[in-house]
Legacy VTK file of the C-alpha trace (Angstrom):
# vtk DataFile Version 3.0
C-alpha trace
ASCII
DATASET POLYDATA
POINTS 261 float
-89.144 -21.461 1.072
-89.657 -23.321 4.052
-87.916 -26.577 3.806
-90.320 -30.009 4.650
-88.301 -31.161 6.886
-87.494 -27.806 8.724
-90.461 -27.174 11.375
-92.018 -23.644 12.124
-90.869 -22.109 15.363
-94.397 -21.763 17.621
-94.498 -22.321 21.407
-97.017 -20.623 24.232
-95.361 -20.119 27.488
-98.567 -20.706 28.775
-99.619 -23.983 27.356
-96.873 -26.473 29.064
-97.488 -28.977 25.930
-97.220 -26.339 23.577
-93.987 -25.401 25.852
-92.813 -29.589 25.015
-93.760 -29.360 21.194
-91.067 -25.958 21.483
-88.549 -27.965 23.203
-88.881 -30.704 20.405
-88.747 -28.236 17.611
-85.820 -26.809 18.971
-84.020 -30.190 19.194
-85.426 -30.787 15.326
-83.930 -27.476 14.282
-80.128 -28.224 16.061
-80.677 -31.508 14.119
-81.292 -29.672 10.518
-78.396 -27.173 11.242
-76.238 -29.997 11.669
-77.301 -31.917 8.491
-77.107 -29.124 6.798
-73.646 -28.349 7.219
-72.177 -31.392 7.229
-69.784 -32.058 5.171
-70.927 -35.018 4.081
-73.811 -35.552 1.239
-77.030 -36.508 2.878
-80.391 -37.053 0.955
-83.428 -38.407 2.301
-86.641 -39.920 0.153
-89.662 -41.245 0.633
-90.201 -45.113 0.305
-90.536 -44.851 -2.890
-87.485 -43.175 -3.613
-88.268 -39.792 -4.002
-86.468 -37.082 -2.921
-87.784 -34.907 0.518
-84.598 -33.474 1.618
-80.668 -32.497 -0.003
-78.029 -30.466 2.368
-75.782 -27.645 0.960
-72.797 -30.249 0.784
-75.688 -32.746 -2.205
-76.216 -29.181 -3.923
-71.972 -28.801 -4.224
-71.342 -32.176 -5.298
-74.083 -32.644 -8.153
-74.301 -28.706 -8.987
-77.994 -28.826 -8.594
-80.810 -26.323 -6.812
-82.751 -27.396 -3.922
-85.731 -26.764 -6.143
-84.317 -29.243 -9.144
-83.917 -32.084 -6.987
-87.135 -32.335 -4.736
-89.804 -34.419 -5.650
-87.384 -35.992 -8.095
-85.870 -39.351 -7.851
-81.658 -40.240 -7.550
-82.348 -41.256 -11.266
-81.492 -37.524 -12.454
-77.954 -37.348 -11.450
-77.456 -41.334 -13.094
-75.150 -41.442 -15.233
-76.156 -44.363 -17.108
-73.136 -46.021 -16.904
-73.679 -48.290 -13.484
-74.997 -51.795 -14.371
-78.426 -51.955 -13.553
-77.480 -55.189 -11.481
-76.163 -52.965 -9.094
-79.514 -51.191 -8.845
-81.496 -54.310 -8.587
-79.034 -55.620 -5.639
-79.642 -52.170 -3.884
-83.162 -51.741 -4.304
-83.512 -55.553 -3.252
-81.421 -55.183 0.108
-83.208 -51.729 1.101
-86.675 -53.430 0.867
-85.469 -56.105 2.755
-84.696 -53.559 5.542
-80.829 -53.721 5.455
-78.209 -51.499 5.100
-76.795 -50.649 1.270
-73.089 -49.844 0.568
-71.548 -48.800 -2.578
-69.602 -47.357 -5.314
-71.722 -45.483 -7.719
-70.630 -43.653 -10.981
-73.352 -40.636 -11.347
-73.504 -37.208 -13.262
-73.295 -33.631 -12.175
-75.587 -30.909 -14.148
-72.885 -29.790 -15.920
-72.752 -33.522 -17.530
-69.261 -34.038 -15.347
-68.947 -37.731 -14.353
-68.076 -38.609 -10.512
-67.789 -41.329 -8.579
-69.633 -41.595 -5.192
-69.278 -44.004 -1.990
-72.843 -44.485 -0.539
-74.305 -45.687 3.026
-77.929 -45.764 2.192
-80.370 -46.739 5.355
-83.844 -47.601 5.607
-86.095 -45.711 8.482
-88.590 -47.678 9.161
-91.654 -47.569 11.667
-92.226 -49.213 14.788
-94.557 -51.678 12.834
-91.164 -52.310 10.184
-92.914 -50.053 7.556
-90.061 -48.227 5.771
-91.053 -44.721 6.053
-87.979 -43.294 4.150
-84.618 -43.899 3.323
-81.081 -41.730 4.325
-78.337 -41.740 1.670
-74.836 -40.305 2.892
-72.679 -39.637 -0.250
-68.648 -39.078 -0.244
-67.588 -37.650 -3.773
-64.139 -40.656 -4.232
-63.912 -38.888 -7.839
-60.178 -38.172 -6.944
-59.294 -41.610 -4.576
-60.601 -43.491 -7.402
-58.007 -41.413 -10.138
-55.231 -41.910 -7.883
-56.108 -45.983 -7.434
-55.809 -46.555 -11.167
-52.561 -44.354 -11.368
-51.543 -46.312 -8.978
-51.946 -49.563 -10.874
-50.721 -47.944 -13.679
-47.579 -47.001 -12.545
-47.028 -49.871 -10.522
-47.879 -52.511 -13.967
-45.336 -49.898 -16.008
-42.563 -49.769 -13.375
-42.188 -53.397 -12.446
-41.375 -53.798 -16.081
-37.815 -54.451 -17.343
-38.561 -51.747 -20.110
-37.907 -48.196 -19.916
-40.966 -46.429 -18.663
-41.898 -42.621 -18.800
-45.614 -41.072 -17.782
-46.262 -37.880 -18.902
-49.094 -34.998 -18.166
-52.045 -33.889 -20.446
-49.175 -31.416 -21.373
-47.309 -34.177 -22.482
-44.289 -32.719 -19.245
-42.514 -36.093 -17.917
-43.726 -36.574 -14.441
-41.993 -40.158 -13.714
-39.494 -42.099 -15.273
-38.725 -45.357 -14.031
-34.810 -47.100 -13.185
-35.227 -48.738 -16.953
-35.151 -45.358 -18.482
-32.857 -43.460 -16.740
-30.185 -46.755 -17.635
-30.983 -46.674 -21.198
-30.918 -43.636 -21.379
-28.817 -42.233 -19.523
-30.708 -38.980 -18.149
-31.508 -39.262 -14.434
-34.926 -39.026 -12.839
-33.966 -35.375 -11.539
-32.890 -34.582 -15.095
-36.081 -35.973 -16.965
-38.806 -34.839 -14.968
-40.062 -31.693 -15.953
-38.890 -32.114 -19.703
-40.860 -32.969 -22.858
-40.104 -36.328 -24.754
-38.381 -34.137 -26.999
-35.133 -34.337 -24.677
-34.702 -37.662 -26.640
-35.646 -36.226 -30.177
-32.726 -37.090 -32.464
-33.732 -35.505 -35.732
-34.408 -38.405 -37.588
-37.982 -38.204 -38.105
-39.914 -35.567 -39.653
-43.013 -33.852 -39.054
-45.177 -36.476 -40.851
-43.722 -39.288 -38.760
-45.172 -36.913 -35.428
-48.318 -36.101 -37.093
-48.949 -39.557 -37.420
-48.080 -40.595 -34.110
-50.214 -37.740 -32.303
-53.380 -38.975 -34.859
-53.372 -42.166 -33.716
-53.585 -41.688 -30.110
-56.020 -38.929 -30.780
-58.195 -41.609 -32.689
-57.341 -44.884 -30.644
-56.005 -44.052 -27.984
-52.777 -45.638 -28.605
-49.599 -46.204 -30.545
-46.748 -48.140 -31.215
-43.624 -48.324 -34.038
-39.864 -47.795 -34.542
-38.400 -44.761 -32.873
-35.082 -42.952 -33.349
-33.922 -41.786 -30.022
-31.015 -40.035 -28.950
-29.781 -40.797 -25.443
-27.567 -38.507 -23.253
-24.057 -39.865 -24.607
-25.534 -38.786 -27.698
-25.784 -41.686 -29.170
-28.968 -42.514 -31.255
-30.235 -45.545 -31.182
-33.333 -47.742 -32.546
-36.284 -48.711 -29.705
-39.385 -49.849 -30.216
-41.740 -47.512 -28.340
-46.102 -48.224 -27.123
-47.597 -45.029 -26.066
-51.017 -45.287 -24.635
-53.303 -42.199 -23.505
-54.815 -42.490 -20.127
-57.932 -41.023 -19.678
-60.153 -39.662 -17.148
-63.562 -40.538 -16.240
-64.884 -37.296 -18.313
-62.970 -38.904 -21.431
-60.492 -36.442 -21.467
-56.600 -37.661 -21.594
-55.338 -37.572 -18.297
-51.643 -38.437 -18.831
-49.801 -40.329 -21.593
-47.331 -43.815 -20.988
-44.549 -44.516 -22.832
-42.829 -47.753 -22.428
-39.759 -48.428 -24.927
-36.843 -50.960 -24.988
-33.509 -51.129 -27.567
-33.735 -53.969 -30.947
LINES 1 262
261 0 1 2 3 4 5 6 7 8 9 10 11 12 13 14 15 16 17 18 19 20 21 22 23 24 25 26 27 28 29 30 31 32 33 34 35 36 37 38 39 40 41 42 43 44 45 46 47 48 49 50 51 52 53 54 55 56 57 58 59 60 61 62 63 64 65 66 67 68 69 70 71 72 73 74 75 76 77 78 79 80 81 82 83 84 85 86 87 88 89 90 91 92 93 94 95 96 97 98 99 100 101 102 103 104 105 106 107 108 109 110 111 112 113 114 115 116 117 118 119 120 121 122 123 124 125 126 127 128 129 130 131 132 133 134 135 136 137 138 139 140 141 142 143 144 145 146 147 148 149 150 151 152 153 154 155 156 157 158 159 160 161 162 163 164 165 166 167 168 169 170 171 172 173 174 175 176 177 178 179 180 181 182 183 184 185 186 187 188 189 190 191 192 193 194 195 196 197 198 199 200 201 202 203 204 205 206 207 208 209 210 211 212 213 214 215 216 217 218 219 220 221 222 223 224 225 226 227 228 229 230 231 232 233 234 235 236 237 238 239 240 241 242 243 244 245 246 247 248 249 250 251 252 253 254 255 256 257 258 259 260
């Protein structure tokens, strides 16, 4: 399939303009290679917005063919989810001939949620007709993750309470200085253990159950807790767990945040 915006090779060595239109279809061609592979996402429409060219790195990100995505609009990897203010402030500063920047939450094939940073720019005529427009796409999925563990951490540490954040696997990743003083387990000792390392035998399965239905269901919970501390000592807390979740809706890590009464 020869690509629109890929021109044949022709040339006559003896027609010097044909010898030009080589030269300049030479240049176009080191041009496409270069878009091509880039590693950054590049699409380019038509004024009205639909699409006339993806590179290989547009295909990797959005899990779409070549063949999928031309002739179709950006509106098939939306996920829905963007406010369609942001939409009408893009679409109103591209046909004004400026610049666009943004954060945009779209959808992969597979139905996958990501998050991309966008530079979209008009190309317009000599005459200021917009002929087409160039998106370049970074895929911030994972910057954005690590920003709101970030603020998670950061809003659970500064706290005076004892603070643990856990994997999917429900493994202890972190504990904060709270913990490891009520407690009494260092970081070192704590990380890489279950919640169970402060399990003092006082609560039976049904107590668990419950605990593990309700942040299946909401998302979050919060009671009494026995808990045994290194001294083994057990003592009363009152505990808030909260699931953390991804932007697939799958739980990313659990927080549990817990102080003596």
């Amino acid at each position: 399939m020869t690509h629109p915006y890929r021109p044949a090779k022709s040339g006559d060595p003896d027609n010097p303009s044909s010898t030009v239109d080589t030269l300049s279809g030479l240049r176009f061609e080191q041009f496409y290679v270069a878009v091509e592979q880039s590693p950054v996402a590049t699409a380019i429409t038509d004024a009205e917005g639909c699409i006339e060219f993806v590179n290989q790195r547009f295909l990797e990100i959005t899990g779409y063919d070549r063949e999928e995505l031309l002739g179709k609009t950006p509106a098939l990897i939306q996920s829905g989810m963007t406010p369609n203010a942001v939409y009408d402030t893009m679409w109103a500063t591209l046909k004004a001939g400026d610049v666009w920047k943004g954060e945009i939450l779209n959808r992969r094939k597979n139905g996958e949620l990501y998050w991309e940073k966008q530079t979209i720019t008009p190309v317009k005529h000599s005459d200021g007709e917009i002929l087409n427009y160039v998106a370049v796409k970074e895929d911030i999925t994972h910057w954005r993750r690590q920003e709101k563990e970030l603020r998670l951490m950061a809003a659970a540490f500064e706290t005076g309470q004892a603070t643990l954040i856990t994997d999917a696997d429900v493994v202890i990743e972190r504990v904060n200085p709270a913990f490891e003083e009520i407690t009494g387990y260092s970081s070192a000792e704590a990380v890489g253990q279950t919640p169970r390392l402060l399990k003092s035998g006082r609560h039976g399965d049904d107590f668990y159950q419950q605990m593990w239905r309700s942040l299946r269901e909401k998302g979050h919970w919060q009671g009494e807790v026995w808990n045994r501390n290194k001294s083994g000592d057990i003592v009363r807390y009152w505990q808030a767990i909260t699931a953390v979740h991804d932007d697939d809706g799958q739980v990313h890590r659990f927080v549990a945040v817990f102080h003596a009464f």
